[in-house]
Every structure is written in C-alpha cells, then in structure tokens.
C-alpha positions as CSV (number, residue, x, y, z in Angstrom):
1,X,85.5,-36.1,163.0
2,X,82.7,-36.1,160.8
3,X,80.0,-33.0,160.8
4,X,77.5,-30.8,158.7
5,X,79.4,-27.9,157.3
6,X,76.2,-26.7,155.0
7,X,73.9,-24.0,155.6
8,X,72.2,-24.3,158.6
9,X,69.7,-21.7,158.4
10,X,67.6,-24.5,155.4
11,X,67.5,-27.1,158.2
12,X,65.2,-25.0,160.8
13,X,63.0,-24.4,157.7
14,X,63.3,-28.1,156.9
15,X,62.1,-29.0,160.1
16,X,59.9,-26.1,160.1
17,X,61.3,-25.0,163.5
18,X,64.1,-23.0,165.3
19,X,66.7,-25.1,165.8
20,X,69.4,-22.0,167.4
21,X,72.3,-23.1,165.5
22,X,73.1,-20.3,164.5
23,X,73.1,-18.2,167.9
24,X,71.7,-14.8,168.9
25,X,70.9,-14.7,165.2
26,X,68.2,-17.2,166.2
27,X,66.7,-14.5,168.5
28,X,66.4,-11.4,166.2
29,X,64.3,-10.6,163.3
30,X,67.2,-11.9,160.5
31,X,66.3,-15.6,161.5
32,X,65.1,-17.4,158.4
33,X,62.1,-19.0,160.2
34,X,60.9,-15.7,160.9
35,X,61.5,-14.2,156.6
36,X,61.0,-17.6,155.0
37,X,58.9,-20.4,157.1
38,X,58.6,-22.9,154.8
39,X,60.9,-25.8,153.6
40,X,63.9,-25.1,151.4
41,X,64.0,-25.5,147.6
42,X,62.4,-24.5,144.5
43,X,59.0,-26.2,145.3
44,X,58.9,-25.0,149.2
45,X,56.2,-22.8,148.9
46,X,53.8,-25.3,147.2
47,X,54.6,-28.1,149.2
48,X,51.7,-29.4,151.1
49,X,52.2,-33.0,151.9
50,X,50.7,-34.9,154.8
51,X,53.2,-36.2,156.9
52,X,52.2,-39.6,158.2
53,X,53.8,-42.8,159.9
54,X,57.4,-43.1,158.8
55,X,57.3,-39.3,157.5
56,X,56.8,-38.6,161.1
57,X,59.0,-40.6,162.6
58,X,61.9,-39.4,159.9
59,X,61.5,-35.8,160.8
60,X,61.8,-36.3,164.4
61,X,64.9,-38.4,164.0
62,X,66.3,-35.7,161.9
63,X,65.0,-32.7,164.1
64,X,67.1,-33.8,167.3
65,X,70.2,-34.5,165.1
66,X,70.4,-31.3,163.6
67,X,69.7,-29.7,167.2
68,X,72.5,-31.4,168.9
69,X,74.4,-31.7,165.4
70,X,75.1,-35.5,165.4
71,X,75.1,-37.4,161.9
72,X,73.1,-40.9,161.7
73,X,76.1,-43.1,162.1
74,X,76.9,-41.6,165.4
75,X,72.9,-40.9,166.2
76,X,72.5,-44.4,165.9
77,X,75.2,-45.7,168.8
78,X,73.6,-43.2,170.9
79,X,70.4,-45.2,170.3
80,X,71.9,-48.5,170.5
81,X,73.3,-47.5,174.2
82,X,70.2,-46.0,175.2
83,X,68.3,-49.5,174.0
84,X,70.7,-51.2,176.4
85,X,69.9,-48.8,179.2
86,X,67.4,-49.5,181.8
87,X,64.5,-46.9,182.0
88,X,62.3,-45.1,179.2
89,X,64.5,-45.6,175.9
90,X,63.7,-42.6,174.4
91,X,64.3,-40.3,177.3
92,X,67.4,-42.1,178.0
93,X,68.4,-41.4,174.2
94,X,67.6,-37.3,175.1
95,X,69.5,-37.9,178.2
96,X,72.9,-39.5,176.7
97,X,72.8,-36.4,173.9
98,X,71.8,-33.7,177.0
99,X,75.0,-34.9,178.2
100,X,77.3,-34.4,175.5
101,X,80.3,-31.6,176.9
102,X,79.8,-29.3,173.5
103,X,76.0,-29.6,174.8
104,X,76.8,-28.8,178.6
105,X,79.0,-25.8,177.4
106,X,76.2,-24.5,175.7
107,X,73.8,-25.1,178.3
108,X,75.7,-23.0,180.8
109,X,76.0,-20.4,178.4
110,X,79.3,-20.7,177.5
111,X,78.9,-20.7,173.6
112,X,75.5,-19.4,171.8
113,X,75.1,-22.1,170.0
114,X,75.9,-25.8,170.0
115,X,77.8,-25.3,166.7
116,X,80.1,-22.6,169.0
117,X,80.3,-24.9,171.6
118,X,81.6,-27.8,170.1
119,X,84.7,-25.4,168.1
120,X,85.7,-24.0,171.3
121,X,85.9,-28.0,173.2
122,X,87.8,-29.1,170.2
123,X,90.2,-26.0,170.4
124,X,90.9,-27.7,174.0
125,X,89.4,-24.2,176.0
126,X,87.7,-26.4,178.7
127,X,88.8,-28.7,181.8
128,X,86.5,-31.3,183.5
129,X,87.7,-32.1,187.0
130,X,90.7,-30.6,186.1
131,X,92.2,-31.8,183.1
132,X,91.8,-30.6,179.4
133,X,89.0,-32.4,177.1
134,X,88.6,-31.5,173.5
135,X,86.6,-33.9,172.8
136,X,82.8,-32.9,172.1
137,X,81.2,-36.3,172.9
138,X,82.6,-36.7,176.0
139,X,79.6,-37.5,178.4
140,X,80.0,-35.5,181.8
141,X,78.1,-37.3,184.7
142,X,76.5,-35.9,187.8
143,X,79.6,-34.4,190.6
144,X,81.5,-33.5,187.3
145,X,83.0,-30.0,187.5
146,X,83.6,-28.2,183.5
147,X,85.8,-24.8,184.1
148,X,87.1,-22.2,181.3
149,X,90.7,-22.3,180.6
150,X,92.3,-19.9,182.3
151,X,93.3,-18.1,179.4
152,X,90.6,-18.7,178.1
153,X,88.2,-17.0,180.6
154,X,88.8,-13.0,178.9
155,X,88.2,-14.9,175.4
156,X,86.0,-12.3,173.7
157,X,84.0,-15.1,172.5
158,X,83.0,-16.7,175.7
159,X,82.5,-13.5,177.4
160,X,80.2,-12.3,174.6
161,X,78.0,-15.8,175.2
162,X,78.0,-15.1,178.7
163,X,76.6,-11.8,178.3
164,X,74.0,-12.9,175.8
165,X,72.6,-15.6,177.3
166,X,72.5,-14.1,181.0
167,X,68.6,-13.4,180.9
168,X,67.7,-17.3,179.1
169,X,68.6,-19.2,182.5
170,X,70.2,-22.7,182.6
171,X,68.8,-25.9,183.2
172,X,68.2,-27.0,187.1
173,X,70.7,-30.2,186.7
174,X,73.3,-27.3,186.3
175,X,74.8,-24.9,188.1
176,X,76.8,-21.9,187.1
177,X,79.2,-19.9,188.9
178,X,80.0,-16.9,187.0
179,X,82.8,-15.8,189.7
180,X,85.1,-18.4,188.7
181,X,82.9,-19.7,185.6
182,X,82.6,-23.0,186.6
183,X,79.8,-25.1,185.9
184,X,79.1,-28.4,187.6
185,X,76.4,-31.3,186.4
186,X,74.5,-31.7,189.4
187,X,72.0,-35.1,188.2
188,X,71.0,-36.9,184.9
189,X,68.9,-34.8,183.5
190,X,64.7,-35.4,184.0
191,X,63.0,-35.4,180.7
192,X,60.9,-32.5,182.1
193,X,64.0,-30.9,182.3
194,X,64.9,-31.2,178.9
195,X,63.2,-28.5,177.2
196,X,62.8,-29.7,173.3
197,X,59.3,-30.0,171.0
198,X,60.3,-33.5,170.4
199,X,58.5,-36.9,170.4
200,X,61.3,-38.9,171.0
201,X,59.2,-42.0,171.2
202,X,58.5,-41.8,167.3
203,X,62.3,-42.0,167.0
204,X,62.3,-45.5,168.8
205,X,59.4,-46.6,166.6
206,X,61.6,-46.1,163.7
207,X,64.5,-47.9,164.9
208,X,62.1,-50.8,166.1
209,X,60.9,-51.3,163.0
C-alpha cells in the first residue's frame, strides 16, 4: 500500500494552508504555517509567481490529496468513479474521499489526524457492522455502524483523540456515541457539509482537459 512517508509539515506550506496532518500540533503555535508561511525550499521566500490556469487547477488537485493523503494513481480512480456517477462530479469526487473509513475515523474523532487514522484501521482496531476492516479505503455508506475494538477502546491513543477533539464537533452525516464509542454514517455527505477551502471544480477541469 503505497503512501507519502516525507515530511508533512513542507506540504501545508506548499499549499500555503493547514492541511492537519500532523494533529493537535496543527492547533498550537509549533505549526509550520504559523513560523514559516511560505513554500518550502531554498528560493521560498522570493517566490512570487502568479498562479494561473493549469497552475491553479495543479494545486487544487494536490491540496485535497495531501488532505485526505491519496497518491495520483489512486486519486485518479476516485475521479474516474465519480465521472461515472450521476450528480455534480466534483462534489461526488469530495464525497467518495469524505467516505473513506481512515477519513470517518477521523471525523468522529477517533484519531487526530488522517495520517493517525489510517495506522490505527490498518492495525485492524475497528469493526463496521461488526466485523474487522483494516483496510483504509474502505467506503462506509449511510446505516453503516464503525465501533472501537474492544480492546482497543482504553488504547491510550484513541482515548487521547477523543479528549482532544471533544470541543471541534463532528460532521451532521455522523453521529457519535461516546458511551459505547460507536459511530454510525447517517447520509452521503452534502457538499455544504464538507468543510474544505477547495474548488473542486478546477480539479475536473484538469482531468477534462
């Protein structure tokens, strides 16, 4: 399973943008959006360029990549199913990647980070109706219920992102249960609900072309 095992701080000032994958660290004073905002490498500071066109439409593409941490082979079937979807395709494409399981962790604040999320579905600490996924991709669909292990559930890790995401809320398509910690996908997600400074319609422009 492919991913991006760089630095990860260099991409939110690539993109000029927080892009949380690096958790509560995102959140404090330490982020390096908030020390350094401007792109990485020797000529960062000077850099002025004009984005325009394709520049745009490159930088958008990469931006929701990094956020949900996807590379462009995988990115691109995402697209491909979301061009054969009926409805809007670039809030479809947002919607296929919303529902991703290492996303859905994250959004129930599970994990801090999508990063987080997606090690602890591979380690297999997460059922869905029941039965054991490790897979990250795996798309959940509305009536679908995503519980904690049971050994799991006193993992110092998961009760740390619990605890440090209680005041950020969770999206309205989910619901939480902190009792038992179960989460369950209540609809497809609306793209009002999807709360990223994207133009995902710049991203279909450049796969039109």
């Amino acid at each position: 399973m492919a991913r991006y095992i760089g630095p990860v701080c260099r991409l939110c000032r690539r993109e000029g943008m927080k892009l949380f994958l690096k958790g509560e660290r995102c959140y404090t004073e330490k982020c390096a959006i908030e020390k350094r905002n401007f792109p990485p490498g020797q000529h960062g500071k000077t850099r002025k360029a004009k984005l325009a066109g394709y520049g745009l439409q490159l930088r958008e593409k990469q931006k929701v990549k990094r956020i949900y941490g996807v590379l462009e082979d995988q990115f691109r079937r995402y697209f491909e199913a979301a061009e054969r979807t009926r409805g809007i395709t670039g809030e479809t494409l947002l919607q296929l990647l919303e529902r991703r399981l290492d996303n859905v962790v994250y959004r129930l604040g599970l994990a801090t980070s999508r990063p987080q999320a997606r090690q602890l579905v591979r380690h297999g600490h997460f059922l869905v109706n029941g039965k054991k996924v490790d897979i990250p991709s795996y798309s959940v669909k509305p009536g679908d219920v995503v519980t904690v292990l049971g050994r799991t559930q006193k993992n110092p890790t998961v009760e740390h992102a619990m605890e440090e995401v209680k005041g950020r809320g969770i999206p309205a398509w989910l619901t939480f249960d902190a009792t038992t910690i179960t989460g369950r996908i209540m609809s497809v997600p609306t793209r009002e609900q999807i709360n990223l400074p994207v133009q995902e319609q710049l991203i279909v422009e450049l796969y039109s072309k």
